[in-house]
BAZALUM-109971 format. One record per residue: residue number from 1; x, y, z of N, C-alpha, C in turn; residue in one letter. Coordinates in steps of 0.001 Angstrom, whole numbers. Example, Ala and Ser with C-alpha at 12.3 -4.5 7.8 and 13.67 -1.06 7.14 Angstrom:
(1 (13190 -5690 7800) (12300 -4500 7800) (13200 -3300 7800) a)
(2 (12850 -2250 7080) (13670 -1060 7140) (12900 30 7870) s)
This chain:
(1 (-9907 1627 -11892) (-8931 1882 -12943) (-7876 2852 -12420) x)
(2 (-6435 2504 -12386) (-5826 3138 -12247) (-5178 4656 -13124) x)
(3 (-5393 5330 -12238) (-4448 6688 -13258) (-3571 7398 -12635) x)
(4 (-2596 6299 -12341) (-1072 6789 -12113) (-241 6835 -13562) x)
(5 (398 8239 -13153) (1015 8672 -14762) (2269 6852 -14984) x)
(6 (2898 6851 -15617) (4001 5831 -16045) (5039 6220 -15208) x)
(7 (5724 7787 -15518) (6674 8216 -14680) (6558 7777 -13037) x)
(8 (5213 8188 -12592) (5098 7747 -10517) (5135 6347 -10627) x)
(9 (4531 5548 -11222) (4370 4011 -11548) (5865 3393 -11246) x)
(10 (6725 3882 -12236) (8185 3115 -12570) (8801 3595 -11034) x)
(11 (9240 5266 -10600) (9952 5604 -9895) (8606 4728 -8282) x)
(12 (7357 4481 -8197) (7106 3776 -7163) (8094 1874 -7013) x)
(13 (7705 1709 -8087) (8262 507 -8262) (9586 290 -8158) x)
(14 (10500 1594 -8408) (11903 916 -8114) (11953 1866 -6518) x)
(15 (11297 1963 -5845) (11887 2630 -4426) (10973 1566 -3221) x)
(16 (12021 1352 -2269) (11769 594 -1161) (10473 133 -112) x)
(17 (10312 1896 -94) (9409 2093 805) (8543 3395 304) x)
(18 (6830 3384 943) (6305 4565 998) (5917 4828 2201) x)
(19 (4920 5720 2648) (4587 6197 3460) (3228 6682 3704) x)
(20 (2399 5993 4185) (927 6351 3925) (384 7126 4776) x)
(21 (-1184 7294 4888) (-1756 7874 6174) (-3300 8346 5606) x)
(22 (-4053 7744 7028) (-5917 7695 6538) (-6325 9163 7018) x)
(23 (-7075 9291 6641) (-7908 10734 6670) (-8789 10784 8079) x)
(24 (-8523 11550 8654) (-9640 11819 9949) (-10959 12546 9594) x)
(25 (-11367 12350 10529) (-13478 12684 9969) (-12978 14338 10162) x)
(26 (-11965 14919 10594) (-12189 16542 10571) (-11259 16572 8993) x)
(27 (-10856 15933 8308) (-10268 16060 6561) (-9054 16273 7164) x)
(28 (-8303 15804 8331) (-6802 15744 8517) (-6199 14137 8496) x)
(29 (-4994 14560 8034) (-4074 13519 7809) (-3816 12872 9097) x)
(30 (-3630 11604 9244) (-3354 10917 10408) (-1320 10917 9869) x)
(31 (-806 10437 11143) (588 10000 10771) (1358 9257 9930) x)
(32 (1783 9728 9258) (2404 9199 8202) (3072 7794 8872) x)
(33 (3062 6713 7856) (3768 5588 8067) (4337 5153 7081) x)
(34 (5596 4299 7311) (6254 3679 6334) (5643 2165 6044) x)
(35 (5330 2425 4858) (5217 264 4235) (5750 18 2977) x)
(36 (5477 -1589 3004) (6058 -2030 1715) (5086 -1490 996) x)
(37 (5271 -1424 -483) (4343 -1829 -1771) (4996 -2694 -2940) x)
(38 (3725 -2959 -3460) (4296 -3341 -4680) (3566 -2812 -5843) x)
(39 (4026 -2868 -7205) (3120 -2475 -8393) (2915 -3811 -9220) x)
(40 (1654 -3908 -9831) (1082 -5029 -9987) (266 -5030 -11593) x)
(41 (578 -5367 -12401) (-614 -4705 -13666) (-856 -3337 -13859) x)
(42 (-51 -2370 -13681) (-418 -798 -13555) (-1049 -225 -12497) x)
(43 (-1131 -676 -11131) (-1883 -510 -10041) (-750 -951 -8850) x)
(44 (-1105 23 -7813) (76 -77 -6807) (-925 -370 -5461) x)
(45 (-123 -1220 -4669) (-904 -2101 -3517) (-52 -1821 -2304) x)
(46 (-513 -1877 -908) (29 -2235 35) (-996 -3722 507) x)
(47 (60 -4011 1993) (-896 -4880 3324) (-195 -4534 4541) x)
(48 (-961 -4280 5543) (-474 -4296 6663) (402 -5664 7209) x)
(49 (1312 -5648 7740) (2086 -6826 8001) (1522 -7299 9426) x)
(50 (1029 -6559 9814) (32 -6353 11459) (-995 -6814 11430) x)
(51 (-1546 -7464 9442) (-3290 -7805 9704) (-3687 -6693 10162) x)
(52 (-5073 -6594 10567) (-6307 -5610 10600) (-6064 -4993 11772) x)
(53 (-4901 -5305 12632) (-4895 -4979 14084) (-3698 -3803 13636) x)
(54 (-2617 -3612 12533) (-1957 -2592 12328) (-2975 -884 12503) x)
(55 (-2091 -641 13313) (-2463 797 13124) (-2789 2023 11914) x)
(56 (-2093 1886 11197) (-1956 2354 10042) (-3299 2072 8905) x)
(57 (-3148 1119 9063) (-4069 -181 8625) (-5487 764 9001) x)
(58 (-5889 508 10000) (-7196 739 10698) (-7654 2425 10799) x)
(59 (-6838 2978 10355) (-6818 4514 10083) (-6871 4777 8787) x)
(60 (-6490 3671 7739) (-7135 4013 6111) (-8477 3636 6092) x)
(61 (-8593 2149 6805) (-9767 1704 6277) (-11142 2279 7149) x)
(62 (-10778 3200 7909) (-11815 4396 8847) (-12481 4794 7520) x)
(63 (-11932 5876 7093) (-12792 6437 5901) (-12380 6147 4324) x)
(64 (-11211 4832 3883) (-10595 4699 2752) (-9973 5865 1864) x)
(65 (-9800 6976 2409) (-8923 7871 1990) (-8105 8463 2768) x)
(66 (-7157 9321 2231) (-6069 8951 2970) (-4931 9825 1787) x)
(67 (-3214 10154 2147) (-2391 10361 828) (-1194 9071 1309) x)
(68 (-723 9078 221) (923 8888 508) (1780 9892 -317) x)
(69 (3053 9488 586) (4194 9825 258) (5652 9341 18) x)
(70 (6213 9800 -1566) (7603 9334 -1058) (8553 10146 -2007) x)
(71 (9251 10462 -2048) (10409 10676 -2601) (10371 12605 -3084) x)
(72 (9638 12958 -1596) (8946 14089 -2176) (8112 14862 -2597) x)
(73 (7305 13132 -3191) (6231 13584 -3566) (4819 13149 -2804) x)
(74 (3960 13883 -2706) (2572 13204 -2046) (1317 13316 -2859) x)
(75 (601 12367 -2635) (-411 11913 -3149) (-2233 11758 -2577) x)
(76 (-2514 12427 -2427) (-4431 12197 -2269) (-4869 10966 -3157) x)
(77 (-4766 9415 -1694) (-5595 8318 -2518) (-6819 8089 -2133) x)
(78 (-7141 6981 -2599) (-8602 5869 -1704) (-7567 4640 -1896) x)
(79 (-7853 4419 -591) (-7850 2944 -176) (-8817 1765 -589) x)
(80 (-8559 996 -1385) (-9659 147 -2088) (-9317 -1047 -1778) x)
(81 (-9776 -2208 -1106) (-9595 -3822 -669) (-9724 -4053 -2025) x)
(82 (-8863 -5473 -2170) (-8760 -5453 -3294) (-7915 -7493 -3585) x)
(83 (-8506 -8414 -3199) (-7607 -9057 -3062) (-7147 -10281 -4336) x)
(84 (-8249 -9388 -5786) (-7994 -9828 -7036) (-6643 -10482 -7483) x)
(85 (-5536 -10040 -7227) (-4393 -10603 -7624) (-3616 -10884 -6265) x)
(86 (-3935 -11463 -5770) (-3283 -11708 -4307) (-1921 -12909 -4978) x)
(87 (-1829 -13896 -5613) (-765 -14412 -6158) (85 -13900 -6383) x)
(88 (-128 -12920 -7540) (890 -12163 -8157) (1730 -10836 -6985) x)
(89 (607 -10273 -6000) (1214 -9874 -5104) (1998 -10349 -4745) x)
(90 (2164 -11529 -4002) (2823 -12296 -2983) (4560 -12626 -4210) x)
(91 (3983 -12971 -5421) (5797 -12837 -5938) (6271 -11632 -6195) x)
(92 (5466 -10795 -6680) (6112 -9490 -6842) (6609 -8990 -4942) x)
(93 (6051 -9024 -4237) (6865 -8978 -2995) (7832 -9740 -2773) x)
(94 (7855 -11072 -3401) (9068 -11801 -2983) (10197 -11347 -3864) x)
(95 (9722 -10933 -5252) (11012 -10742 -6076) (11781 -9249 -5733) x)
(96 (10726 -8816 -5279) (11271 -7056 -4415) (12268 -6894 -3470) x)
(97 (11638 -7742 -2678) (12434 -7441 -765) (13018 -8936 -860) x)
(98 (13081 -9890 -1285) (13653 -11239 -1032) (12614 -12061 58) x)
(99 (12786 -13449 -41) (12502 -14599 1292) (12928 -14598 2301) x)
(100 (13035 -13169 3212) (12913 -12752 3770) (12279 -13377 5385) x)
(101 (12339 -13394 6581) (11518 -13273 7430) (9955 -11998 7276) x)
(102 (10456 -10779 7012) (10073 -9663 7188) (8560 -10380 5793) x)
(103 (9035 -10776 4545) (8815 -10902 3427) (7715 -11820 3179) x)
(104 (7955 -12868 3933) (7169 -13980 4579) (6141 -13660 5278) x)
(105 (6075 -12337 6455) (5261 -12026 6715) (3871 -10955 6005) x)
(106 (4802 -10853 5186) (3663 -9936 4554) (2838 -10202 3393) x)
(107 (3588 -11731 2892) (2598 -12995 2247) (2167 -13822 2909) x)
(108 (1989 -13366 4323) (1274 -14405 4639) (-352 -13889 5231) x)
(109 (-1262 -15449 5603) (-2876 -15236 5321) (-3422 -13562 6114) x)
(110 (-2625 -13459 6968) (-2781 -12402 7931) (-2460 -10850 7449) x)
(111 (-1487 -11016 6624) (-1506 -9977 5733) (-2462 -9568 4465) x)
(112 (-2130 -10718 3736) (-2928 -10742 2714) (-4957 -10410 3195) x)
(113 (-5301 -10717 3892) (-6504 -10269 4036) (-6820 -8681 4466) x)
(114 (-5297 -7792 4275) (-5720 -6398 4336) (-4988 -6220 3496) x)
(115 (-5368 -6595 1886) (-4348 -6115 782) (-5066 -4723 27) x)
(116 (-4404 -3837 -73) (-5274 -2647 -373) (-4603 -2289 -1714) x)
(117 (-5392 -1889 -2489) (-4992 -1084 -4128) (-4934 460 -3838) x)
(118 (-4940 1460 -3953) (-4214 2790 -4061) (-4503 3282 -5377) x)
(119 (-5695 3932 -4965) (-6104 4915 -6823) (-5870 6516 -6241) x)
(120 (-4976 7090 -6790) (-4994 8593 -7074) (-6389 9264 -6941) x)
(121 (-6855 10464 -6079) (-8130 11094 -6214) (-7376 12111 -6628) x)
């Protein structure tokens, strides 16, 4: 269950990009990275566009926590697989960023099998 306030929800949803990063076994932040998201039913998602071989990627799903960041603000999540609405992902990415090359890749099977949900700890 998500409990992102409405206010982070709307201002995630209208901004481009965030910036994530997985937790190391000593409780430090790995490097921040930039990805797409999207918001989906009240719940905000990424996928690696890299599949399971992204870096970024393979540093959340180490210990599934992790923060992001954007616009200022940062966040302490868990990384949760999640590939319940994988449809609705794939248009809400298309209606976001456009049909795209870039866009295409990140609906596609290779992506979609590292689709992650993002709950606030």
């Amino acid at each position: 269950m998500s409990n992102w306030t409405a206010e982070e929800l709307h201002k995630l949803d209208r901004i481009d990009e965030i910036r994530v990063a997985g937790r190391r076994k000593d409780n430090s932040l790995r490097t921040l990275t930039i990805v797409w998201h999207v918001v989906v039913d009240g719940s905000l998602y990424v996928r690696s566009v890299r599949g399971s071989e992204g870096s970024w990627y393979k540093g959340v799903v180490r210990h599934h926590e992790g923060a992001i960041s954007w616009d200022g603000t940062t966040r302490e999540v868990n990384f949760i697989p999640d590939d319940s609405v994988d449809d609705q992902l794939d248009t809400a990415y298309l209606d976001k960023y456009g049909n795209g090359p870039d866009t295409r890749a990140i609906i596609n099977a290779t992506a979609k099998a590292t689709t992650l949900r993002l709950e606030p700890r």
